[in-house]
C-alpha positions as a Markdown table, in Angstrom:
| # | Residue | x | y | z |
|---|---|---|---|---|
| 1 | Unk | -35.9 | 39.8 | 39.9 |
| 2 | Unk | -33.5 | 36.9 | 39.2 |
| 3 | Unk | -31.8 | 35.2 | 41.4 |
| 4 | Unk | -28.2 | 34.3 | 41.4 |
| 5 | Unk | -29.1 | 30.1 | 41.9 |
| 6 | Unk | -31.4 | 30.8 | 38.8 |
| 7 | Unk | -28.5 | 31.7 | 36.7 |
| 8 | Unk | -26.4 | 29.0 | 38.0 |
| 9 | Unk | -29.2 | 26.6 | 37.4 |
| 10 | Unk | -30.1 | 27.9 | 33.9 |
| 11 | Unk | -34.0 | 27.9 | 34.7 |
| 12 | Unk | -35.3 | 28.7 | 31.2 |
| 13 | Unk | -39.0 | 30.1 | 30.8 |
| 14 | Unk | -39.5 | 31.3 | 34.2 |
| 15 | Unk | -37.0 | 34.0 | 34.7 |
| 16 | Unk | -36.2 | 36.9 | 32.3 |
| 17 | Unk | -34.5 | 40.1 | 31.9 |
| 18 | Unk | -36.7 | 42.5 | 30.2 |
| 19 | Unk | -36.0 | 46.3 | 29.2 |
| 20 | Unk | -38.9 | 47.6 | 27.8 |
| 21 | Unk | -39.2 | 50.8 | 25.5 |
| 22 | Unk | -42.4 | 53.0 | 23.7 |
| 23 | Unk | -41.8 | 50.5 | 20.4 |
| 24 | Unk | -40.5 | 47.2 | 21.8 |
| 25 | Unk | -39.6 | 44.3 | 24.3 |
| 26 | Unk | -36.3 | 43.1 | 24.6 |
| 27 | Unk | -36.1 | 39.7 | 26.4 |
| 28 | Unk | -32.8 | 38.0 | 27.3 |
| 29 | Unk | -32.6 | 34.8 | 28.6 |
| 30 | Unk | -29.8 | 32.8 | 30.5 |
| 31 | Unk | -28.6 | 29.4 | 28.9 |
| 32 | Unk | -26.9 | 26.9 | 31.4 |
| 33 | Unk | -23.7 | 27.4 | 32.5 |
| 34 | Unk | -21.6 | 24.8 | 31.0 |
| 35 | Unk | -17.7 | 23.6 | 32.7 |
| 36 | Unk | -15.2 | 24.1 | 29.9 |
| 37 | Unk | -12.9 | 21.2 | 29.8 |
| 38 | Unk | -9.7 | 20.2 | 28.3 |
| 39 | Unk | -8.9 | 16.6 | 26.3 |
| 40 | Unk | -6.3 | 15.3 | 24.5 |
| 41 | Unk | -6.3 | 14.2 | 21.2 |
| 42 | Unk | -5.6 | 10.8 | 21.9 |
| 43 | Unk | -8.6 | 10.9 | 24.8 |
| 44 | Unk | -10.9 | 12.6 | 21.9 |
| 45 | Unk | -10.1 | 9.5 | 19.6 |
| 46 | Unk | -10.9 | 7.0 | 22.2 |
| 47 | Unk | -14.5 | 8.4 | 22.6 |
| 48 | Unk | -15.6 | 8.8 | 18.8 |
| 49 | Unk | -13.4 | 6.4 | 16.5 |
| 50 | Unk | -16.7 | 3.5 | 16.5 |
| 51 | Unk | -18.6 | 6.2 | 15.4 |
| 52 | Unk | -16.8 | 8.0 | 13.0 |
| 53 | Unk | -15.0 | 4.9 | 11.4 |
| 54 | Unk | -16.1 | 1.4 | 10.1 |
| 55 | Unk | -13.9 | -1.7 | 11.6 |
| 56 | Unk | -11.6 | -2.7 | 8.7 |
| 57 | Unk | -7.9 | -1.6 | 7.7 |
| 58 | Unk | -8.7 | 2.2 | 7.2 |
| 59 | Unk | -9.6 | 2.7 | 10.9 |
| 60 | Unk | -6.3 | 0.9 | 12.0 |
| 61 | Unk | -4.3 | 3.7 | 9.8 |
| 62 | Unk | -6.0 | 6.5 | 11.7 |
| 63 | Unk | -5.5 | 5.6 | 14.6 |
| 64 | Unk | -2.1 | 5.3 | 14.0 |
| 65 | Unk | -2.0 | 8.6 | 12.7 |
| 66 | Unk | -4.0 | 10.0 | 15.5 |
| 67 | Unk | -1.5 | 8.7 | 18.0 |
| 68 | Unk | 1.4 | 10.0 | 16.1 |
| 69 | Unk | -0.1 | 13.1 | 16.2 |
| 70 | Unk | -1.2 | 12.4 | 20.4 |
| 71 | Unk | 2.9 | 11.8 | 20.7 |
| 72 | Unk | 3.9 | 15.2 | 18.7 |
| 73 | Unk | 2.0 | 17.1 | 20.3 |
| 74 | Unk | 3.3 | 15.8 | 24.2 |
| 75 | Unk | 0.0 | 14.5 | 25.1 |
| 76 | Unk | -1.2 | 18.3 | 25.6 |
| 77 | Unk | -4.8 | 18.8 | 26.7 |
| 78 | Unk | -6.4 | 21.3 | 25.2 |
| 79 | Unk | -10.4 | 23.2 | 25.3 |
| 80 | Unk | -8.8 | 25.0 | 21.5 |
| 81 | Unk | -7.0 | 23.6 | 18.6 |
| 82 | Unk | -5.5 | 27.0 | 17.5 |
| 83 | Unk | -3.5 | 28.3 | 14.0 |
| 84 | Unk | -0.4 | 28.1 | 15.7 |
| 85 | Unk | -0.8 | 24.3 | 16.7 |
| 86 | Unk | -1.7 | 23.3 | 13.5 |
| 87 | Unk | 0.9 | 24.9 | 11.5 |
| 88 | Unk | 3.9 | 23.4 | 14.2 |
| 89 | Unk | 2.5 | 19.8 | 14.1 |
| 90 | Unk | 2.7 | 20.2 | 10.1 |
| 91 | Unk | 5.8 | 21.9 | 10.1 |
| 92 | Unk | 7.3 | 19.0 | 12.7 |
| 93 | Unk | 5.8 | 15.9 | 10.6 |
| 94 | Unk | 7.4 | 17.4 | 7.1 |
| 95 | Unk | 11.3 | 17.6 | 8.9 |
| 96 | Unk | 10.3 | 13.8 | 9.8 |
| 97 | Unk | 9.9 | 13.3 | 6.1 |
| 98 | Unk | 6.3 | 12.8 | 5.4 |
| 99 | Unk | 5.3 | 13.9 | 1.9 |
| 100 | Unk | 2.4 | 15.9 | 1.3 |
| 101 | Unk | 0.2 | 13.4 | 0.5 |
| 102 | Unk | 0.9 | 12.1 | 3.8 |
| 103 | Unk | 0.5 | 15.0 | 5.4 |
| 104 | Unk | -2.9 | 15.2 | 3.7 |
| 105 | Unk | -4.1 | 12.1 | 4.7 |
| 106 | Unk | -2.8 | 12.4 | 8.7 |
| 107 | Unk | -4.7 | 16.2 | 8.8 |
| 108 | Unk | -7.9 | 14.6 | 7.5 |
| 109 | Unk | -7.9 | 11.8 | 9.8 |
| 110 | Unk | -7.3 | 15.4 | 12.7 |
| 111 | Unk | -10.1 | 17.3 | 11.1 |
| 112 | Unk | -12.6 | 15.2 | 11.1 |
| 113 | Unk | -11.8 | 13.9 | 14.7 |
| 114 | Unk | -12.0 | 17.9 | 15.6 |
| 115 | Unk | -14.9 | 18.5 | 14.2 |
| 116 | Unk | -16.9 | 15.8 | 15.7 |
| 117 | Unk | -15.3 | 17.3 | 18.9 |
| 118 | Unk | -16.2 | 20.6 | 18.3 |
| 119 | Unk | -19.8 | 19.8 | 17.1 |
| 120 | Unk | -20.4 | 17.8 | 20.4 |
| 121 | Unk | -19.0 | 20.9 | 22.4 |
| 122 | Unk | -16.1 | 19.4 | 23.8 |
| 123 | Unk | -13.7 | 22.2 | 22.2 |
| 124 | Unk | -14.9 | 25.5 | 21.2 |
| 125 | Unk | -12.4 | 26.7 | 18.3 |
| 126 | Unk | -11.0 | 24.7 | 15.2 |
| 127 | Unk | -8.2 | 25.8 | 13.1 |
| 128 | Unk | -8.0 | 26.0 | 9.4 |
| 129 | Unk | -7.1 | 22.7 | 7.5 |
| 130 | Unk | -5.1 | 23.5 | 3.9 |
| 131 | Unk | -4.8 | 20.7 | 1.6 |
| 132 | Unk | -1.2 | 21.0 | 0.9 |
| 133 | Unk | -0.1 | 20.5 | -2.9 |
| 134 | Unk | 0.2 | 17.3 | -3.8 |
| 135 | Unk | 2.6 | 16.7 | -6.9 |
| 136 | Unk | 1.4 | 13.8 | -9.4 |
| 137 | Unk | 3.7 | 10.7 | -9.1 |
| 138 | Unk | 4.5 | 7.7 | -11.4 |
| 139 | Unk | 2.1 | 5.3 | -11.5 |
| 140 | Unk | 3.5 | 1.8 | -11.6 |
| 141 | Unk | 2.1 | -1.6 | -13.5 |
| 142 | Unk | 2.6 | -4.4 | -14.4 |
| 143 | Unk | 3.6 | -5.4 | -17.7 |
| 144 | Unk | 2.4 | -8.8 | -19.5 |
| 145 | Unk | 5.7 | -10.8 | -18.7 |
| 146 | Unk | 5.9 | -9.2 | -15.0 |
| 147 | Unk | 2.7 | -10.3 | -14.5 |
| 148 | Unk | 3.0 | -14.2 | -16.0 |
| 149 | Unk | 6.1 | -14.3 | -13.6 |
| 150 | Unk | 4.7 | -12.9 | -10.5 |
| 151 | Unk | 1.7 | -15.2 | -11.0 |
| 152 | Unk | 3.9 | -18.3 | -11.6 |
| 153 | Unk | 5.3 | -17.4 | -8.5 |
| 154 | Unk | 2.5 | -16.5 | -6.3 |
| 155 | Unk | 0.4 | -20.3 | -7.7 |
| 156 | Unk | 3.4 | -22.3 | -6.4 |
| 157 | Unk | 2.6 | -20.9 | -2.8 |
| 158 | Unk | -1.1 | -20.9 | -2.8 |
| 159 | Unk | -3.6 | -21.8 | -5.3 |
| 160 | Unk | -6.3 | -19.4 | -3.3 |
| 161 | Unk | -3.6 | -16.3 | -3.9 |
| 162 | Unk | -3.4 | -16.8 | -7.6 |
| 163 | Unk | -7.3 | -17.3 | -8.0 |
| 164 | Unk | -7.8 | -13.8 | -5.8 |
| 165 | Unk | -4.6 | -12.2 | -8.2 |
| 166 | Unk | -6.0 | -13.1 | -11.5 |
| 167 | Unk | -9.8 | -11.6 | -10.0 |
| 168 | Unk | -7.6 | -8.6 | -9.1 |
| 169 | Unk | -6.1 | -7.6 | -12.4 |
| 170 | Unk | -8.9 | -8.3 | -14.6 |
| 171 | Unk | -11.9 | -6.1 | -12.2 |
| 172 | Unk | -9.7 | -3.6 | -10.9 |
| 173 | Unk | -11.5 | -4.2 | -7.1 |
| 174 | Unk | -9.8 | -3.0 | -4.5 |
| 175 | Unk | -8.2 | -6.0 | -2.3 |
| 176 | Unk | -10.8 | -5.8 | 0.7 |
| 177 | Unk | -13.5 | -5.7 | -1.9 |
| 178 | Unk | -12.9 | -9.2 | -3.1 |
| 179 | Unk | -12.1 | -10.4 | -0.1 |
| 180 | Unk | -15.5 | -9.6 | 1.3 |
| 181 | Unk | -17.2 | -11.0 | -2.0 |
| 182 | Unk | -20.0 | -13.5 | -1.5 |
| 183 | Unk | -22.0 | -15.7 | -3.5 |
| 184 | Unk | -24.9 | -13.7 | -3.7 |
| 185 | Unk | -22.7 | -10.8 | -5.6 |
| 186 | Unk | -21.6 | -13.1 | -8.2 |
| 187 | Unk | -24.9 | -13.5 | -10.8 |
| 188 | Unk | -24.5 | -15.1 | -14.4 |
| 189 | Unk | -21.7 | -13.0 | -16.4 |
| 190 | Unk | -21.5 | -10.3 | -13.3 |
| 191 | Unk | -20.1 | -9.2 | -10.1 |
| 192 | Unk | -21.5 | -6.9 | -7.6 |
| 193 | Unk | -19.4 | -5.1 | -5.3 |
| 194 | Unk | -21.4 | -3.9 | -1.8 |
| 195 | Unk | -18.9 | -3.0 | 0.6 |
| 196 | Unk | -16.8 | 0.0 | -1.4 |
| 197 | Unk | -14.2 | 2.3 | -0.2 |
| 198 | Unk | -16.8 | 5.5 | -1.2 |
| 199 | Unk | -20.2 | 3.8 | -0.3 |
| 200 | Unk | -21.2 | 3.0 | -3.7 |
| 201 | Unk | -22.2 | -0.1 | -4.7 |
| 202 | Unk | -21.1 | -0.9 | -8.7 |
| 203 | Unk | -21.6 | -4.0 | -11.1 |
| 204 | Unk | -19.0 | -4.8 | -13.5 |
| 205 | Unk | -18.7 | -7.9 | -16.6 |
| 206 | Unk | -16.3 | -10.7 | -16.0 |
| 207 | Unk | -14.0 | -11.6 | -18.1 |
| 208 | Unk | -13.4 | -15.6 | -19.3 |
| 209 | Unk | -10.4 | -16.2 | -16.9 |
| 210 | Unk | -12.0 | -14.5 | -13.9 |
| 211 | Unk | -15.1 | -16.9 | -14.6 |
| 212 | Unk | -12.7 | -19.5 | -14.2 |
| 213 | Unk | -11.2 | -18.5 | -11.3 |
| 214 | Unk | -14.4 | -17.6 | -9.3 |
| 215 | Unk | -14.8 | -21.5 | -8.8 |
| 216 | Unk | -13.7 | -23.3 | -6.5 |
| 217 | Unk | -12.3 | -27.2 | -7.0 |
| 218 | Unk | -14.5 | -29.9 | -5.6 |
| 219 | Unk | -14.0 | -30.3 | -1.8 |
| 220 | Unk | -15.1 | -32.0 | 1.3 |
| 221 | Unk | -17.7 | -30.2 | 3.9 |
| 222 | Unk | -19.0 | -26.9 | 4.0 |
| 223 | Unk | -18.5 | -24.2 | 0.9 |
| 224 | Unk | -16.8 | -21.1 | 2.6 |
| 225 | Unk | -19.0 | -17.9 | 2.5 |
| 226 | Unk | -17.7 | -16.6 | -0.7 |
| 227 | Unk | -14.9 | -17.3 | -3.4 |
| 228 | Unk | -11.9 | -15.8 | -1.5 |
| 229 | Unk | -13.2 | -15.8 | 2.1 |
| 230 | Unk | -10.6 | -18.2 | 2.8 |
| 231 | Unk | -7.9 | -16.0 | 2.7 |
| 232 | Unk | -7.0 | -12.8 | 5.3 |
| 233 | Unk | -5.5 | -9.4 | 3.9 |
| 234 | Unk | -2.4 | -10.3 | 6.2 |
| 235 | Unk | -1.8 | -13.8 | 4.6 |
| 236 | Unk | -2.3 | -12.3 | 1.0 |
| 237 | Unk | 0.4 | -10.4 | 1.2 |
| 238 | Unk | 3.2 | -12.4 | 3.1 |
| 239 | Unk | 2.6 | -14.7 | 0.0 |
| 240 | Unk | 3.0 | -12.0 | -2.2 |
| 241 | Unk | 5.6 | -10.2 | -0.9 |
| 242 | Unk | 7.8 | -13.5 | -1.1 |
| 243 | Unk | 6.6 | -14.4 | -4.5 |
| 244 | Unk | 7.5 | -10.7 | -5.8 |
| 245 | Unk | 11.2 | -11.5 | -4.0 |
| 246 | Unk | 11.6 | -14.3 | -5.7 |
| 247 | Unk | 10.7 | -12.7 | -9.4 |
| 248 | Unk | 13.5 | -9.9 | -8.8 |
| 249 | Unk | 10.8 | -7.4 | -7.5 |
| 250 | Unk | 11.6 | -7.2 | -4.3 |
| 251 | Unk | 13.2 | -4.2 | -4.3 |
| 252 | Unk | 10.2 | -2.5 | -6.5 |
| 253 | Unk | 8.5 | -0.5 | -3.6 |
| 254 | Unk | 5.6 | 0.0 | -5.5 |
| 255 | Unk | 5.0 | -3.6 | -6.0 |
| 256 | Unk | 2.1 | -4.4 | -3.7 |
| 257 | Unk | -1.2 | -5.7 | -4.3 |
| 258 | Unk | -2.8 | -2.4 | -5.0 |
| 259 | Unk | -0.9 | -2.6 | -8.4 |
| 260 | Unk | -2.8 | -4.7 | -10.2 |
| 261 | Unk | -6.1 | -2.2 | -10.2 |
| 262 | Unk | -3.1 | 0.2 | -11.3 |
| 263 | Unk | -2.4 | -1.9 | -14.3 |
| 264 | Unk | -6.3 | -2.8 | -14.9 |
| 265 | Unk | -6.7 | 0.9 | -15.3 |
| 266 | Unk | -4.1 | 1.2 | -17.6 |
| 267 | Unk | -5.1 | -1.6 | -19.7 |
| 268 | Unk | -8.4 | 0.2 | -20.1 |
| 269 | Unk | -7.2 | 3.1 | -21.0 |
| 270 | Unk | -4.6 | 2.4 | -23.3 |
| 271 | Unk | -6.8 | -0.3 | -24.7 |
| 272 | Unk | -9.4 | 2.9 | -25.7 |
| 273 | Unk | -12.0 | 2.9 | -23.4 |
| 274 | Unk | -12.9 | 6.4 | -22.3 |
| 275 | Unk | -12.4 | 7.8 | -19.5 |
| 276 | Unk | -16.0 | 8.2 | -18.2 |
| 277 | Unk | -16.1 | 4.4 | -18.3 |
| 278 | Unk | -13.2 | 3.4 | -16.3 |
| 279 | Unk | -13.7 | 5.8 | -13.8 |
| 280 | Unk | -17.5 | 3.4 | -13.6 |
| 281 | Unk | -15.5 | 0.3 | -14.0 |
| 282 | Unk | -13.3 | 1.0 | -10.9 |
| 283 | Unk | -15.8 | 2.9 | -8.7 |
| 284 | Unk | -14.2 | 6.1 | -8.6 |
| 285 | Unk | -16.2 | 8.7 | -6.7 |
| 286 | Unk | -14.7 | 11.5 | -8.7 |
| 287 | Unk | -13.4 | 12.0 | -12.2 |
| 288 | Unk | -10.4 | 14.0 | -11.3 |
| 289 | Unk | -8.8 | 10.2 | -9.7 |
| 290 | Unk | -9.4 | 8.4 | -12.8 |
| 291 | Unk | -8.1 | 11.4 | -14.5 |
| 292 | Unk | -4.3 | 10.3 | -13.0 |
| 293 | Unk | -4.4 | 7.6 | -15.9 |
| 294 | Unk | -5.7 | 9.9 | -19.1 |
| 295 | Unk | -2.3 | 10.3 | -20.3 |
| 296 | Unk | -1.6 | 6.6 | -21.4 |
| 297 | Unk | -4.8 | 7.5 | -24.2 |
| 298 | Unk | -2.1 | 8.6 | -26.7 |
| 299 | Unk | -3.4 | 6.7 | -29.6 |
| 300 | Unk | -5.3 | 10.3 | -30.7 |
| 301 | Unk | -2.1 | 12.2 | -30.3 |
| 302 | Unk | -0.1 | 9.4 | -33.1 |
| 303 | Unk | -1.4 | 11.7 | -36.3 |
| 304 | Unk | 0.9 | 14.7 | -34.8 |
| 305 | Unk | 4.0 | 12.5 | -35.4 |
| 306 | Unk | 3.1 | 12.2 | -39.0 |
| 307 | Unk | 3.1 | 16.1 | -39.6 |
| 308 | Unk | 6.3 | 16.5 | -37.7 |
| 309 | Unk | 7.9 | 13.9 | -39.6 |
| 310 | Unk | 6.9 | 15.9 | -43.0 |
| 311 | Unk | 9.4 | 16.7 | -45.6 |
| 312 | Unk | 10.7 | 20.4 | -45.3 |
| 313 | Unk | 9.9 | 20.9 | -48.8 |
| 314 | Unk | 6.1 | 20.0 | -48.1 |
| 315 | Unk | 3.8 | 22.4 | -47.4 |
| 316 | Unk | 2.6 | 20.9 | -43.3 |
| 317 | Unk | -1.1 | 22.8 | -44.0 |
| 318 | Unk | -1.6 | 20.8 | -47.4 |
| 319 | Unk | -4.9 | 19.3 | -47.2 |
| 320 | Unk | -4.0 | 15.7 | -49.1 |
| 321 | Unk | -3.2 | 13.4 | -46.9 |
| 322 | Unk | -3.7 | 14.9 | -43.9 |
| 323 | Unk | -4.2 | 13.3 | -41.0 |
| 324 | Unk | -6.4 | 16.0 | -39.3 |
| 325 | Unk | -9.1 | 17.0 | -41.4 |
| 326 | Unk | -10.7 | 20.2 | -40.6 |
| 327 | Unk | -14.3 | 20.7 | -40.8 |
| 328 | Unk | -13.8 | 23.7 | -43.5 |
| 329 | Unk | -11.3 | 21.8 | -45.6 |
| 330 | Unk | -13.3 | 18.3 | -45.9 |
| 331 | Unk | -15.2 | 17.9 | -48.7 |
| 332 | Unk | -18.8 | 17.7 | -47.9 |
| 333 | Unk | -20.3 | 17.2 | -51.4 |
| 334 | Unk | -19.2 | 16.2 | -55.1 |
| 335 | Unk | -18.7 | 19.7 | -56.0 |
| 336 | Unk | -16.4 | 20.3 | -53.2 |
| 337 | Unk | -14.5 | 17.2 | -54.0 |
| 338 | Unk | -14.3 | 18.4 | -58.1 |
| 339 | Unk | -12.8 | 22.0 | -56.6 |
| 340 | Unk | -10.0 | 20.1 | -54.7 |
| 341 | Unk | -9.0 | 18.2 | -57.5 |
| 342 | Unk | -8.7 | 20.9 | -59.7 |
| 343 | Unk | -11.5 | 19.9 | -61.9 |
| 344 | Unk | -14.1 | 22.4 | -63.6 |
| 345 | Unk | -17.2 | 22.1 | -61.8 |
| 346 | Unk | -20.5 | 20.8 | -63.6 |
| 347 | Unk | -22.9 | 23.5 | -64.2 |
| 348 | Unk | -26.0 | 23.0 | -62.1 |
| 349 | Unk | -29.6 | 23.3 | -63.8 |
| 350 | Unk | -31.2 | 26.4 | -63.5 |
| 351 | Unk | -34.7 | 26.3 | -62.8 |
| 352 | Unk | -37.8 | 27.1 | -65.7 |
| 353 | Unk | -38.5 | 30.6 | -65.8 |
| 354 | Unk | -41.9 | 31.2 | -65.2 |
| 355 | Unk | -43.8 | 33.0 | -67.9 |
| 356 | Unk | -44.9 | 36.4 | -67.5 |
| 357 | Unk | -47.9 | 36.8 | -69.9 |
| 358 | Unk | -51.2 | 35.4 | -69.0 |
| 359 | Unk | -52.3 | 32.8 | -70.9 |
């Protein structure tokens, strides 16, 4: 018989309850009894953030967003994130005016925090997370004269900023991927890039001017790790947030330093490179984000202007001239080509008739 400081104790191979029958043995054991507590979200944060996120600038926005979310929900401990908790705290952070791609990236910050809770047993319930909608918005660049001026600009403040600008534009890296460039990454005609927003490392061709840029002027003492080590995220930007002030952009919202793998993107793709390859070129980890910049390829889409533009008295299906040849309507041989220009067709040699009588 078991007894009751058994259960309490969880003892597991030496007490069972066991109903037998004429076919079968059922056995049923007792697992340890386990306190269920209550945390809050802030408290949950505190115990798995160095595990669940790398040091760096990401980790600082989540735990901003977690302790937003600590404040909505009145530092409330809790042993079950439920539905209805879910659905207020997105409800309450869309009347403060976040958009749903905010929303999006605050709730996936929460989810994975919750699950890493719930996996560890600390809560025993998780609510569904639904990606809200997200609606495509402009995507800014810079044009050629936007970018000579902004440069100017940014060269009279620091020589290091322009360098790290110029190697910007022309790889499309992402800021904290140059920043943590060193020498060992840059071989011959290449660059490596190791530390990557999605884990993957990629190797990309320079171009002439980033060549240039990559070295550094003769100087006294020790070479700095890599080619822009000098330089902090924080600094980077006070210099270019005054340099974009004083070119007239200050006002431009979208101006930040993340625009320049914007307008390397678009340079790609409106320069004809498909989209497979940029997606390579920039490290994308799926096709659908470099998909946000197919719709500058409009060079195929130039032939339907030519049809529209057609006289109404011409036929828009006539073959001649047409910019869109079909594969039914193209000639494929010199007879076809005689046919569509009205003229008589060349009579092809029959073959000898064999002889019927033996010989």
């Amino acid at each position: 018989m078991m007894t009751t400081e058994a259960i309490q104790e969880g003892e597991p191979s030496d007490h069972f309850s066991m109903f037998s029958s004429q076919n079968s043995t059922i056995r049923y054991s007792y697992n340890k009894i386990r306190e269920v507590k209550s945390y809050r979200v802030g408290e949950l944060f505190l115990a798995y953030r160095d595990i669940l996120w790398d040091d760096g600038r990401h980790k600082y926005n989540v735990s901003s967003f977690i302790g937003e979310i600590d404040e909505l929900l009145l530092g409330e401990r809790f042993s079950a994130f439920d539905q209805s908790t879910l659905d207020n705290l997105i409800g309450t952070l869309r009347q403060r005016g976040n958009s749903n791609a905010t929303i999006n990236r605050k709730m996936a910050a929460l989810s994975k925090l919750l699950r890493k809770a719930h996996k560890m047993g600390d809560i025993h319930s998780l609510p569904e997370f639904r990606r809200q909608k997200e609606r495509a918005g402009r995507i800014r660049f810079l044009e050629r004269d936007e970018e000579a001026r902004l440069f100017a600009a940014i060269k009279s403040r620091s020589e290091d900023a322009y360098r790290l600008s110029v190697f910007l534009v022309d790889t499309g890296c992402r800021l904290g991927e140059a920043l943590g460039l060193i020498w060992n990454d840059i071989q011959e005609h290449r660059v490596s890039f190791w530390i990557t927003k999605s884990g993957r490392s990629r190797t990309i061709p320079m171009t002439e001017r980033v060549k240039e840029v990559i070295k550094l002027p003769p100087q006294e003492g020790r070479r700095p790790k890599g080619p822009f080590t000098k330089l902090s995220q924080a600094q980077f930007r006070a210099i270019w947030n005054d340099a974009k002030a004083e070119v007239g952009l200050g006002a431009d919202d979208q101006v930040v330093p993340h625009i320049l793998r914007h307008t390397c993107a678009s340079r790609l793709v409106q320069g004809g490179i498909d989209i497979r390859r940029v997606q390579m070129w920039l490290g994308h980890q799926t096709l659908s984000m470099t998909m946000r910049y197919a719709h500058l390829a409009t060079n195929d889409l130039d032939g339907c202007v030519v049809v529209l533009e057609k006289p109404r008295d011409q036929p828009a299906n006539s073959g001649e001239g047409s910019v869109f040849l079909s594969p039914v309507t193209t000639p494929s041989s010199p007879v076809a080509a005689r046919k569509q220009k009205g003229e008589p067709a060349a009579a092809s040699p029959k073959a000898p008739r064999k002889s019927s009588k033996a010989k």
